[in-house]
C-alpha positions, 0 to 999 in steps of 0.5 A: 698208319701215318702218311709218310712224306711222298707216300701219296705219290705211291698209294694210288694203286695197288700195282706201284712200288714206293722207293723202299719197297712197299705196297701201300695198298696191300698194307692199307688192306692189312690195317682193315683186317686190324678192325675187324674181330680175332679170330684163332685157330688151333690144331690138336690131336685129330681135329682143329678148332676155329674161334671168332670175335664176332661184332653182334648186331645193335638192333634186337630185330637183326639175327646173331646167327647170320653172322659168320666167321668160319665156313665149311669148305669140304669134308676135312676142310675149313676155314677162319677169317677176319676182315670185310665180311664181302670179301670173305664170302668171295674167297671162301666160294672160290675155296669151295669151287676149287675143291668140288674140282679137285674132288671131280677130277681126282675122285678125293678130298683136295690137300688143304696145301694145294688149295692154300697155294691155289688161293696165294695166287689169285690174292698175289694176282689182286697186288700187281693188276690195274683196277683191282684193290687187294682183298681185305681179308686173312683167311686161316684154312685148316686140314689133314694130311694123313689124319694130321691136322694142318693150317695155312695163313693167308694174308692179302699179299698172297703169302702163305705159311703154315701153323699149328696154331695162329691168330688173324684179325685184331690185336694179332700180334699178341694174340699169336704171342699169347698162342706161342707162350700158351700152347702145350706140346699134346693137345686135346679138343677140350684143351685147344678150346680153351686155349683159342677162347682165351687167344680170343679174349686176349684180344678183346678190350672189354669182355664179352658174352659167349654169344659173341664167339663163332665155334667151329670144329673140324675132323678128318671124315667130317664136314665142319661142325658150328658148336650151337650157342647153347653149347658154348655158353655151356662150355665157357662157363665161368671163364673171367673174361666172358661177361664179366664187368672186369676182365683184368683177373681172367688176363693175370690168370692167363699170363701167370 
């Protein structure tokens, strides 16, 4: 992001309006979410699936498996993010207390809505304090209404809006062309794999092994699933743009 004339004067604080309208801090934010990996999520007929880039650890003495990209919130509910790893662990865990409330009071599973609208307003509340910066992360939080599968995105602004299938994080606006242009009418588990792996490498300069992708699957009645590695090495197999010393095939071929 270039520094426009007289913007220094209006990006101290995330509280300050520029002339024309912006908030410098929460765009600042954005771009930090524009570092990190893709992420996608995509809804199909009783189920979402959730597919991270993930940045693997240089070091051979670091776990791959600690890192994490999706979370579990509760049952039928679940979440995606890109940006600060930090960040999202703080939002992920008000997600999760807001949920075991709900369920508490209400004796059932929180409306992935409610919890959407109840996450904006803490992330709006970030935007007009003193003190505070925004967080720099977008969250993709996926469940069900009556069994019908459902996403919100949430930026660090605090809006929120519904998808049936979105991309957060790097190279973002492609990759949601790339949803747009791609995704068929009736989807089936194995179908919105497919489609998320290579939403995901679409977003991707240079290829890369299967151990970089974080695979969640979230049902209705059940907690959300982290596909074990073996099982995505397994099921990516033969993709052009996994591990391949040259991704321009595997990007023709998805564009055809």
């Amino acid at each position: 992001m270039e520094m426009q004339p007289g913007q220094m004067a209006y990006d101290r604080a995330s509280t300050v309006f520029s002339p024309d309208g912006r908030l410098f801090q929460v765009e600042y934010a954005l771009q930090a979410i524009q570092m990190g990996g893709t992420a996608v999520a995509v809804t199909y007929e009783g189920g979402i699936v959730f597919v991270a880039y993930r940045n693997l650890p240089v070091s051979s003495l670091a776990d791959a498996g600690s890192i994490e990209k999706s979370f579990a919130i509760d049952t039928g509910l679940g979440c995606v993010t890109a940006g600060l790893i930090a960040d999202s662990r703080v939002l992920v865990e008000f997600l999760r207390v807001e949920a075991q409330r709900h369920r508490l009071l209400y004796n059932e599973v929180a409306p992935y809505t409610l919890l959407g609208s109840s996450l904006g307003t803490l992330l709006q509340q970030y935007t007009q304090y003193g003190g505070t910066r925004p967080f720099a992360v977008s969250l993709l939080l996926g469940g069900f209404t009556n069994g019908v599968p459902g996403l919100i995105e949430l930026d660090p602004s605090g809006a929120t809006i519904g998808w049936k299938a979105y991309a957060i994080g790097r190279n973002r606006r492609a990759v949601a062309d790339f949803l747009e242009e791609k995704i068929p009418d009736k989807r089936t588990e194995e179908t919105a794999f497919q489609l998320a792996v290579q939403a995901v490498a679409e977003g991707s300069q240079t290829p890369f092994p299967p151990d970089a992708l974080d695979v969640s699957i979230l049902t209705p009645e059940s907690e959300l699933h982290r596909v074990a590695p073996a099982e995505i090495a397994r099921r990516v197999q033969g993709m052009p743009f996994i591990g391949t010393p040259d991704r321009s095939g595997g990007k023709s071929n998805a564009k055809a």
